[in-house]
C-alpha positions in Angstrom: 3.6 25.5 -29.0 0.2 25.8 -28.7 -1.0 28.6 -25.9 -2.9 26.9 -22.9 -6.0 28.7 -23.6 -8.7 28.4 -20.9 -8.4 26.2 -17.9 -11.1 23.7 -18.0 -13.0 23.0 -14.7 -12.0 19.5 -12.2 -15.5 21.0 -9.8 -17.8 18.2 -10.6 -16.2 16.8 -13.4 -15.8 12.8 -13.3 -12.8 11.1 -12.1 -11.0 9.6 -15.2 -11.4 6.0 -16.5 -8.6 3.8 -16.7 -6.4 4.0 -19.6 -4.2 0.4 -19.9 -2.9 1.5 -22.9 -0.7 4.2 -21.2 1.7 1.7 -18.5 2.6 4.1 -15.6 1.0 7.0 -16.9 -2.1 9.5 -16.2 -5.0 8.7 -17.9 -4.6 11.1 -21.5 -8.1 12.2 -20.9 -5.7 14.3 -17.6 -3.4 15.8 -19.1 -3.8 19.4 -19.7 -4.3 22.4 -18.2 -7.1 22.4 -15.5 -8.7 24.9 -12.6 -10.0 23.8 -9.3 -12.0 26.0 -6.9 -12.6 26.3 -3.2 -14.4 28.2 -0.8 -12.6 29.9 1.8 -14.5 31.6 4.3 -17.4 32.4 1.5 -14.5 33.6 -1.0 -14.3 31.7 -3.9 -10.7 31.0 -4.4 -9.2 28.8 -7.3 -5.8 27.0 -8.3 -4.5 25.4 -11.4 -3.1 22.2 -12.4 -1.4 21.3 -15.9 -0.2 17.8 -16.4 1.9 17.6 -19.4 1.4 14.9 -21.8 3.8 12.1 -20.6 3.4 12.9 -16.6 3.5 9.6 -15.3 1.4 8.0 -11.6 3.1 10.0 -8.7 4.7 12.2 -10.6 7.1 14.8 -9.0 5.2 18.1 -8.9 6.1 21.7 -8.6 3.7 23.8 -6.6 4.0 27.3 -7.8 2.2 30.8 -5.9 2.4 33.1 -8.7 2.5 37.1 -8.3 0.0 39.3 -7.8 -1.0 40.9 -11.7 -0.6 38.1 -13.7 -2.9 36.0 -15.9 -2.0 32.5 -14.6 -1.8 30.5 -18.3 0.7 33.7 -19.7 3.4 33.1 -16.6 3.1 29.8 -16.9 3.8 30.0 -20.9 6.1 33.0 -20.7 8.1 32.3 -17.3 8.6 28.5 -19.1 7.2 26.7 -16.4 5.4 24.8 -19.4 8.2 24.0 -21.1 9.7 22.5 -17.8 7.1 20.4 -17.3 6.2 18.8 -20.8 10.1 18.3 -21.0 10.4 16.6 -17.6 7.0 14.8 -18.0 6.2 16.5 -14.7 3.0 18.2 -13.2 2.4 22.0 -11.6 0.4 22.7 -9.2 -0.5 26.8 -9.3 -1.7 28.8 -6.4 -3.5 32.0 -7.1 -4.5 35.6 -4.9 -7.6 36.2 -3.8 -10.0 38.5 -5.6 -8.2 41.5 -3.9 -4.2 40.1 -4.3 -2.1 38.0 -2.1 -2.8 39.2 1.6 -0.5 38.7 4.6 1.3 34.6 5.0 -0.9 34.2 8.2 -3.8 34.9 6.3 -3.5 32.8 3.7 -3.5 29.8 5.7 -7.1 28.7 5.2 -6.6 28.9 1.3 -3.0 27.4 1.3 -5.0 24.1 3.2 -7.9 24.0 1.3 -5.8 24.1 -2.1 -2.7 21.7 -0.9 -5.2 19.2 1.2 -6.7 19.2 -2.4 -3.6 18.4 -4.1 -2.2 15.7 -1.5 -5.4 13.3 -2.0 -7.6 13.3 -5.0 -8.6 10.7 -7.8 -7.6 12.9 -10.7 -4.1 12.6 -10.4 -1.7 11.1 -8.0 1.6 12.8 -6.8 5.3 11.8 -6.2 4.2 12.7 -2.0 6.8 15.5 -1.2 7.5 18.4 -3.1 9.3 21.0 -5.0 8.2 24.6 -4.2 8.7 27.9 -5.6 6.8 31.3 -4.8 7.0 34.5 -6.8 6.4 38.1 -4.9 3.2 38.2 -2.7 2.5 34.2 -2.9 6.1 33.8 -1.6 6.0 34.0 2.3 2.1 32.6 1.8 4.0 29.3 0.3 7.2 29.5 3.2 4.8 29.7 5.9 3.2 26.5 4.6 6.9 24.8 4.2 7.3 26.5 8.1 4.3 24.4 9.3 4.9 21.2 7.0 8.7 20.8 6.5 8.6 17.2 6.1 6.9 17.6 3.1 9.2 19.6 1.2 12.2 18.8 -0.8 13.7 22.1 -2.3 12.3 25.2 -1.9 12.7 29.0 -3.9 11.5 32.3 -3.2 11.6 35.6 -5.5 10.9 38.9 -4.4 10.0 37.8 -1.2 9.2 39.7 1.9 9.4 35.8 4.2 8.3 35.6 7.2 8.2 37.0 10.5 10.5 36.1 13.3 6.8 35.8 15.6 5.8 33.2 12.6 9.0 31.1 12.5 9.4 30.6 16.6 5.8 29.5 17.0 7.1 26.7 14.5 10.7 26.3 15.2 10.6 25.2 18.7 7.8 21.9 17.8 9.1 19.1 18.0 8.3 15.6 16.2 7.2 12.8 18.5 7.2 9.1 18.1 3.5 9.1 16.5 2.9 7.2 13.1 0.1 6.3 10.7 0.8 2.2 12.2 2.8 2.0 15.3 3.7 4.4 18.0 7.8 4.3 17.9 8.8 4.0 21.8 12.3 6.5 22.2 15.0 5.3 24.8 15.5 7.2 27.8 17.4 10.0 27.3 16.5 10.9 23.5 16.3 14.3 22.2 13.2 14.9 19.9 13.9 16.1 16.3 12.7 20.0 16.5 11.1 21.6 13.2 13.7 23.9 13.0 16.2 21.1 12.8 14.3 20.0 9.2 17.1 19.9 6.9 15.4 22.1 3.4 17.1 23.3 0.5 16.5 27.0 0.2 17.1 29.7 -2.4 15.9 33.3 -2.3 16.2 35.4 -5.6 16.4 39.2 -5.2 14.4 39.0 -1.8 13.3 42.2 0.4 16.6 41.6 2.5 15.8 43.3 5.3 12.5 41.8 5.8 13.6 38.5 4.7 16.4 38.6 7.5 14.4 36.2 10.0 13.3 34.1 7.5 17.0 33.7 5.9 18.5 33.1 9.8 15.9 30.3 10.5 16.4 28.2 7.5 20.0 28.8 8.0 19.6 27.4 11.7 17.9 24.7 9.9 19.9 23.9 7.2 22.7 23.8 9.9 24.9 25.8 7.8 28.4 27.4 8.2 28.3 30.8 9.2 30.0 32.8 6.3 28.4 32.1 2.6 30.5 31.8 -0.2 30.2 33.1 -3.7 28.8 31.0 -6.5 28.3 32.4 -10.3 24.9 31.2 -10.6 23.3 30.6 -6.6 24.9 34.0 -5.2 25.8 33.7 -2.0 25.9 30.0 -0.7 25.6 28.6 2.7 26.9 25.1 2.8 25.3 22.7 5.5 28.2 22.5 8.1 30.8 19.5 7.6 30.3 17.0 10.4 26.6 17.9 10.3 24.7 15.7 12.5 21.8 16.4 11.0 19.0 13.4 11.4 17.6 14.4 7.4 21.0 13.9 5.8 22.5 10.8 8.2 22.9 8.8 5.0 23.9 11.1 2.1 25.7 13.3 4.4 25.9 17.3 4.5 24.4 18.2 1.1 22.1 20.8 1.8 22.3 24.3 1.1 20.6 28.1 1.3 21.6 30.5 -0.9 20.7 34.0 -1.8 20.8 35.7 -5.2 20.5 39.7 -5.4 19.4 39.5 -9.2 17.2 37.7 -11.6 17.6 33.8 -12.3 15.8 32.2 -14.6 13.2 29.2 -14.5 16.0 26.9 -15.9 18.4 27.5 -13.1 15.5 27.6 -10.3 14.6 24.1 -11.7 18.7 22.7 -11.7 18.4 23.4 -7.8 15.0 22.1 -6.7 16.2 19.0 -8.8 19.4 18.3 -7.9 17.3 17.2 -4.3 14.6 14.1 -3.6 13.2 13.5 -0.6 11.3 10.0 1.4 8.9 9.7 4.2 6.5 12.6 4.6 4.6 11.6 8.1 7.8 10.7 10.3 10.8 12.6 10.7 13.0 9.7 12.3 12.4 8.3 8.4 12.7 11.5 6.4 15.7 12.2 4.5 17.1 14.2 1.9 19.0 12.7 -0.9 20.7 13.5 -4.4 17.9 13.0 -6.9 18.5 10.3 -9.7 19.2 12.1 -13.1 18.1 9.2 -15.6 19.6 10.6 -18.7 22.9 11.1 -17.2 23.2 7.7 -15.3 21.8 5.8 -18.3 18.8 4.6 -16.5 16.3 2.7 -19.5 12.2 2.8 -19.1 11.2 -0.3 -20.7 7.8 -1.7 -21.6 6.5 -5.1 -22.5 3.2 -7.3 -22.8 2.4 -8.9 -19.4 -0.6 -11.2 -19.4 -2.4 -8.8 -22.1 -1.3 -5.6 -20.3 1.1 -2.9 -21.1 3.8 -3.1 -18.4 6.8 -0.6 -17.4 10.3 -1.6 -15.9 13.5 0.0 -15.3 16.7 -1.3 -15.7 19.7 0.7 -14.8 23.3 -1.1 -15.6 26.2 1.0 -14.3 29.4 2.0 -15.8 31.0 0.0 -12.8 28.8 -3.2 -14.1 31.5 -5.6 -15.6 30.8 -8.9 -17.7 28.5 -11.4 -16.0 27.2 -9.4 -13.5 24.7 -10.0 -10.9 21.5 -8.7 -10.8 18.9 -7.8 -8.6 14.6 -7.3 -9.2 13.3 -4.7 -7.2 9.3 -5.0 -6.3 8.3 -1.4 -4.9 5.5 -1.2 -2.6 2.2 -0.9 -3.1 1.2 2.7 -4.9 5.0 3.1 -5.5 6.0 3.1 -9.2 9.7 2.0 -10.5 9.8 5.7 -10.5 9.4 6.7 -7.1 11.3 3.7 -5.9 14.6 5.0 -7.9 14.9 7.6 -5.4 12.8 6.7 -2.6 15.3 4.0 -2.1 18.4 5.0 -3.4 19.5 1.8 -5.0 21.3 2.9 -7.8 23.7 4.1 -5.5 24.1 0.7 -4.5 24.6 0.0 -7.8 27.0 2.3 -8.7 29.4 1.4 -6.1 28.5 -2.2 -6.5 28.7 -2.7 -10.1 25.3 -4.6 -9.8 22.5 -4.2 -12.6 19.0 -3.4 -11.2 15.7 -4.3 -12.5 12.7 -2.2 -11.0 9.1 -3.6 -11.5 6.1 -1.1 -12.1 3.0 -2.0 -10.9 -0.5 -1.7 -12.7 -3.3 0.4 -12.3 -5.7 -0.7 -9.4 -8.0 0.8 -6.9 -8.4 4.3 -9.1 -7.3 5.0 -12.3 -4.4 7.2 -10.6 -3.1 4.5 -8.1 -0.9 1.5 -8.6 -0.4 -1.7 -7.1 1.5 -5.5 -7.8 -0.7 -7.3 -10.2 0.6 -10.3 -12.0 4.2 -10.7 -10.5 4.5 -14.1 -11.4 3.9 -13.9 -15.2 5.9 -10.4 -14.8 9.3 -12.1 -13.3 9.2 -15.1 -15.5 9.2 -12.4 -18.5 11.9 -10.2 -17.1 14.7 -13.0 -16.2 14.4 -14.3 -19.8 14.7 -11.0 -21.3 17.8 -9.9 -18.8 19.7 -12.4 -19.6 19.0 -12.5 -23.5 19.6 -8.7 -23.0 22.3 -8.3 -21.3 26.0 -10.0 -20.0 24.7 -11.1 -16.4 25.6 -13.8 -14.3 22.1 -16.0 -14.1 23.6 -17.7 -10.9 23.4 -14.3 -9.0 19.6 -13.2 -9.4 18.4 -11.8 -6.2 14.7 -10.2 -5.0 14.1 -7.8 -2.9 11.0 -5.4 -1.8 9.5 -2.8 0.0 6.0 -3.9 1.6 3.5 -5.3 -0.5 6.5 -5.3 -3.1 8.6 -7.5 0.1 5.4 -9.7 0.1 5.5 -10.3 -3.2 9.7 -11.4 -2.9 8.9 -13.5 0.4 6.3 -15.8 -1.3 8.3 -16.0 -4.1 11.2 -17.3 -1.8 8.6 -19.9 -0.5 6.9 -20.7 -3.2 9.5 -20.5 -6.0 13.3 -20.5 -4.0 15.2 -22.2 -7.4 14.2 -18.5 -8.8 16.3 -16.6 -6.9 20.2 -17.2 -5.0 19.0 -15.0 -2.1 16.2 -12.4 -1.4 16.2 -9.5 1.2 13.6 -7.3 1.4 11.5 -5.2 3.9 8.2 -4.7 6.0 6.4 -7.6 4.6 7.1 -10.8 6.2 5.1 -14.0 4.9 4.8 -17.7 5.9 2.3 -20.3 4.4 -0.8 -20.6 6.0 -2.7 -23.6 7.9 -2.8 -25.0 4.0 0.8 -25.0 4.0 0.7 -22.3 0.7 1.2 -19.3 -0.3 -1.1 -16.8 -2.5 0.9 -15.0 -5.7 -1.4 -12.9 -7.9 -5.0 -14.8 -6.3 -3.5 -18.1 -7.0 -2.1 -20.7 -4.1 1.2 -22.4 -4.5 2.4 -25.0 -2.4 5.5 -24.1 -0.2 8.5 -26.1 -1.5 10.1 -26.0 2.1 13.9 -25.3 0.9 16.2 -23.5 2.0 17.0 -20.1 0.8 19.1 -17.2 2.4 16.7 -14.8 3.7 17.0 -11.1 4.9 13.9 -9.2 6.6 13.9 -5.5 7.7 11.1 -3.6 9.8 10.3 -0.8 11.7 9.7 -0.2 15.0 6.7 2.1 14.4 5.8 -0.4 11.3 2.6 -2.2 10.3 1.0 -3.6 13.5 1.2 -7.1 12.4 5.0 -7.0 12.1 6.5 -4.7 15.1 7.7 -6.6 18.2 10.2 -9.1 18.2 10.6 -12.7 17.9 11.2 -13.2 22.1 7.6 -11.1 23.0 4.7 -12.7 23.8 2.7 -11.6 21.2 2.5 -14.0 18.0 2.4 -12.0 14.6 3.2 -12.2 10.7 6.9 -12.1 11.6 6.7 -14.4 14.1 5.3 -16.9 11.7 8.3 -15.7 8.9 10.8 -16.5 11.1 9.5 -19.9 12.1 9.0 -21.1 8.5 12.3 -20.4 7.5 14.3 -21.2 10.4 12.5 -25.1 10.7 13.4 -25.6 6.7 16.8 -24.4 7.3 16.9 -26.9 10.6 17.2 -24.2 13.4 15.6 -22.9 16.4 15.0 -19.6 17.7 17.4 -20.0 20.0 20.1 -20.6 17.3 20.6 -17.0 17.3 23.8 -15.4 17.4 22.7 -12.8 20.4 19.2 -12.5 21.2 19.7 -9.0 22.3 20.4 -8.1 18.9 23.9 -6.4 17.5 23.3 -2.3 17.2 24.8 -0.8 14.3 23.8 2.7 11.5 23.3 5.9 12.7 22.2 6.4 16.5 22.3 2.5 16.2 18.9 2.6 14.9 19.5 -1.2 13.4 19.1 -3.9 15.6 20.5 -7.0 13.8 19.8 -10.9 14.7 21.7 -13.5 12.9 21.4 -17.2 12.0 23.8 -19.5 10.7 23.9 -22.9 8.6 24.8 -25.5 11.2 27.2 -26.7 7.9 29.0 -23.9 7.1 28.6 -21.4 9.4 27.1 -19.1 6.6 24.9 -16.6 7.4 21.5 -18.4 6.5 18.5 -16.1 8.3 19.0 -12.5 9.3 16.5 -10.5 10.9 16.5 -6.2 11.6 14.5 -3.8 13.1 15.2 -0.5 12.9 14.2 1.3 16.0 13.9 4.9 14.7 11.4 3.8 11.3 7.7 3.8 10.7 6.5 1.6 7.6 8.5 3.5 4.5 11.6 2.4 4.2 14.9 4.4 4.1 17.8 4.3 1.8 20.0 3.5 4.7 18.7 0.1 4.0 19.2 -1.0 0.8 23.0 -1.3 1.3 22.4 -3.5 4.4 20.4 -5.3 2.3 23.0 -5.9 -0.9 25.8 -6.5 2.0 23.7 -10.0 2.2 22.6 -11.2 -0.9 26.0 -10.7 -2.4 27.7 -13.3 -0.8 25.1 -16.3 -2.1 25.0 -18.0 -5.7 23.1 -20.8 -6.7 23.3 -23.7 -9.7 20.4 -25.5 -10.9 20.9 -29.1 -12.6 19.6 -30.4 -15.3 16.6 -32.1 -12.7 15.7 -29.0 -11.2 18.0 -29.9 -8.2 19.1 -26.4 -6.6 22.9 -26.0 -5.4 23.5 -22.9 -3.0 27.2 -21.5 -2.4 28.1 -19.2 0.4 31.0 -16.9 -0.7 32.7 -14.9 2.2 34.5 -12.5 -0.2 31.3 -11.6 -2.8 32.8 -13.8 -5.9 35.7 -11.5 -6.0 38.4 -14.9 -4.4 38.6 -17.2 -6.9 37.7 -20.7 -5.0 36.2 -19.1 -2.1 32.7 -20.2 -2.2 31.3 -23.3 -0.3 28.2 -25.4 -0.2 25.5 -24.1 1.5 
C-alpha cells in the first residue's frame, strides 16, 4: 500500500460536488487523507481526517489523540489504523499536540472544541453522530476529559499509557445531571423522578498499560459508571474485566441489558484487538439521555446482512436486506424507511431491528435515501418508484409470503409509510411506524415524492409511536386542547375504520416498558374485536427513536395479512396467534 504522503489542506478548499454515481457514499473527490487547522487562542493547531475509499454518508468514525513524537501519517500507517479503516470502509478523525506537546486535559479543552465542533458539523463529510474513541499517551486524558464532559456521545472508549484524569476533574462532571431539555420539546418528569447523573452514563472503557496510580480516579469513576461488580476478572486478551453488575438498572442498557464493561490491560494490545472492543458496541441518541442507549453493534458479515444497489428513476440507489437463519419458507417481510439524514446503515443499529428479526424469523428490507441538501447528507427521494422496485424484486428474490408485507418508519421515513397507508393501503397488510403522523389535507390528498394522491379512505391496521419531548407538532395527546398533526392522524383513520375517539379501550392509556415509559391507547374493529388503531407515546423520548420500539412495533403488524383479488378488491385477516394456528385468522 501506497504511504499517505502529505495531508492535503480542507482550510478554504470547496465543499465537494455531488457524486450520484457513488449510492450512499462520500463523494470520491473526499476520500483521502486531509488536514484541518484552527486557531486556539492565537496557536495554530491542526487535526487530520482520512476517509478511506468506500466510507459511506454517516459513517462510524474513530477519533484518535495520537502521542506526543510522532509524525501523524507514519502512526497512522504503522500502528494500522489505515488498514482498519480502508477495510471497514470507515473514517478517522486524528487529534494532534500543540507546537510544544500535549499539555495538561484541562488545557486542552479549547483545542479538543474547536477540533470536535469541527468534526460534528461540516459539509465535507458527514458522520455516524456518536463515536468510537481511543487516545495514545499525552492525548489520552485530553480525549477522557472530553468523553467526561460529553458522555452521551461516546460509544466505546480506549486509553494507552494514560495518566486519566483527576479526581477534581471527574466530580465537577460526575455529579451533573441531565434534565428534561431537547432540541423539540421540553419532556415534563413525574413527581418524584430521579434525574439521570453523568456519572451514571453507561461507557465502555479499556485502559492499556495505564500510569496505574494516576489513573486510579479515573478507573473508579468509570467503574461507578459503568455500574460494575466490584472484583474484575481475568480475560486473555482485555486483562482484568469489570463486568456491569447483573440486575443493572442502568437507564443506557434498559433494553439490551448489562453489557457494558471496563477493563484494564498491564501490557501492549494491538490496533486489531483495540478495534474488536470499540466494535463490539453502537450507540443512539446523542442530545437526550432518557433516549440514549448502548447496544451490541450489528456485524454484517457474520449475520449475512446483503448491500444491494439498483436503478431507481435514473439514480443509483442502496438497500439492505438481512434474511435470518430463523427465516423459514414464505416468510414475511417488512420495508424499513429511516429518517431523514439516516442511511439503511445507521438505521441497522440505531434501531436494532435485526434483532427483531432474528428472534422473529422475519426478513427486513432497509431503504437508503439519496443525496439532498449537501453532497454529504441524505434524505427520502423517490419512495414511490423505490417500493414499487423493491416488492417485485423481494419476491422474485426470495421465498416470502407476499400477503405479509408491512412498512414501517422513523420520521420523515414514518411520513413516508403513513401516506403510503393512505394513499396506497392494498400495498401493505399493516404499517407501524414512528414520529411522523400524516392525514390528507383540506384537498383530501396526500403528497409522495412532490406528487398528490388521492386518499383511498380504507381501512388499514395502523400503529403510531411518539415522544413526549418529540416534534412540536406531534406531542400532546389526542384528549388536550390543542389540535396538531397527530390529532389529524388519528381522526383520519379512526372515521375510515368507523370509530370515534371515544372508542378507546382506556383513555388514560395502559403503562408498560421500562419505568413505564410507554403509554399505549388501543382501538378495536367493532367486527372482530381486532386491534385496528393503536396509538403510544413514550413519556421518557425526544424525537430519535429507540430500539425499545421496534419490537412493540412488530408485536402489531404480525398479527395482520391481507389478499388482493383479481379486481383490486383488498381482504384483511386478523390472526390472534401471528399465522403460527392453522385456521386462526378472521376477517377484518
Amino acid at each position: 500500500m501506497a504511504p499517505l504522503g502529505e495531508a492535503q489542506p480542507l482550510d478554504g478548499r470547496p465543499f465537494p460536488a455531488y457524486d450520484y454515481t457513488r449510492a450512499n457514499k462520500l463523494p470520491r473527490e473526499m476520500t483521502g487523507y486531509w488536514t484541518k487547522s484552527f486557531d486556539v487562542g492565537g496557536t495554530t493547531r491542526t487535526a487530520k481526517v482520512y476517509i478511506s475509499p468506500a466510507t459511506p454518508i454517516r459513517a462510524y468514525y474513530t477519533v484518535i489523540a495520537v502521542p506526543d513524537g510522532t509524525d501523524t501519517a507514519d502512526f497512522l500507517q504503522s500502528s494500522g489504523w489505515r488498514d482498519v479503516a480502508d477495510q471497514r470502509q470507515e473514517g478517522l478523525f486524528v487529534l494532534e499536540p500543540g507546537p510544544a506537546g500535549w499539555t495538561a486535559a484541562e488545557a486542552e479543552a479549547d483545542y479538543l472544541a474547536a477540533a470536535l465542533g469541527f468534526y460534528q458539523s461540516n459539509n465535507y463529510f458527514s458522520i455516524f453522530g456518536e463515536n468510537y474513541l481511543v487516545g495514545y499517551g499525552g492525548g489520552a486524558p485530553a480525549l477522557e476529559a472530553w468523553a467526561v464532559a460529553n458522555p452521551l456521545k461516546v460509544i466505546a472508549q480506549v486509553y494507552v499509557d494514560s495518566a486519566g484524569l483527576s479526581a477534581a476533574y471527574l466530580e465537577s462532571y460526575g455529579s451533573r445531571e441531565y434534565d428534561g431539555r431537547t432540541q423539540y420539546s421540553p419532556v415534563d418528569f413525574p413527581a418524584g423522578f430521579r434525574l439521570i447523573r453523568y456519572d451514571e452514563t453507561v461507557l465502555p472503557t479499556w485502559y492499556i498499560r495505564p500510569d496505574t496510580r494516576r489513573a486510579a480516579a479515573s478507573l473508579a469513576y468509570w467503574k461507578r459508571s459503568n455500574d460494575t461488580v466490584p472484583s474484575g476478572h481475568h480475560d486473555d486478551v482485555l486483562g482484568t474485566v469489570y463486568r456491569q453488575r447483573r440486575g443493572s438498572d442502568r437507564w443506557m442498557t434498559s433494553h439490551a441489558g448489562p453489557i457494558s464493561k471496563v477493563a484494564v490491560r498491564k501490557d501492549r494490545a494491538s490496533t486489531r484487538r483495540i478495534v474488536e472492543f470499540l466494535t463490539a458496541y453502537t450507540r443512539y441518541e446523542n442530545s437526550f439521555a432518557y433516549g440514549n442507549q448502548l447496544y451490541p453493534r450489528a456485524d454484517f458479515r457474520r449475520l449475512g446482512i446483503e448491500v444491494h444497489t439498483m436503478q431507481v428513476a435514473g439514480f443509483v440507489r442502496e438497500y439492505l436486506v438481512y434474511r435470518p437463519r430463523s427465516a423459514r419458507r414464505k416468510a414475511p417481510v417488512v420495508f424499513v424507511w429511516p429518517g431523514d439524514s439516516q442511511t439503511d446503515k445507521v438505521f441497522v443499529d440505531a434501531t436494532q431491528w435485526w434483532k427483531v428479526a432474528d428472534r422473529e424469523g422475519i426478513i427486513l428490507v432497509i431503504v437508503c435515501e439519496q443525496y439532498s441538501r449537501t453532497s454529504v447528507v441524505v434524505s427520502h427521494r423517490d419512495s414511490l418508484a423505490f417500493y414499487r422496485q423493491l416488492r417485485d424484486v423481494i419476491a422474485a428474490r426470495h421465498d416470502v409470503d407476499t400477503t405479509r408485507f408491512y412498512s414501517t418508519g422513523q420520521s420523515a421515513g414514518s411520513g413516508v409509510t403513513q401516506n403510503l397507508a393512505i394513499a396506497f393501503p392494498e400495498y401493505f397488510a399493516a404499517v407501524a411506524s414512528s414520529s411522523f403522523p400524516a392525514a390528507p389535507n383540506a384537498a383530501g390528498t396526500v403528497t409522495l415524492d412532490g406528487v398528490a394522491y388521492p386518499a383511498r379512505r380504507q381501512k388499514i391496521p395502523n400503529y403510531l409511536i411518539y415522544g413526549y419531548g418529540d416534534i412540536q407538532g406531534f406531542v400532546g395527546t389526542l384528549w388536550d386542547d390543542t389540535q396538531n398533526q397527530t390529532d389529524s392522524w388519528a381522526q383520519y383513520h379512526l372515521g375510515v375504520d368507523g370509530l370515534t375517539l371515544a372508542d378507546v379501550d382506556t383513555v388514560a392509556g395502559r403503562r408498560s416498558g421500562f419505568r413505564d415509559r410507554f403509554q399505549t391507547w388501543t382501538w378495536y374493529d367493532k367486527n372482530t374485536h381486532a386491534p385496528i388503531l393503536k396509538l403510544t407515546r413514550n413519556v421518557y423520548r425526544s424525537h430519535n427513536t429507540t430500539a425499545e420500539e421496534p419490537p412493540l412495533l412488530w408485536d402489531f403488524l404480525k398479527h395482520y395479512s391481507r389478499e388482493i383479488a383479481a379486481d383490486g378488491t383488498v381482504a384483511r385477516y386478523y390472526s390472534p396467534s401471528a399465522f403460527r394456528r392453522p385456521g386462526d385468522r378472521r376477517r377484518i
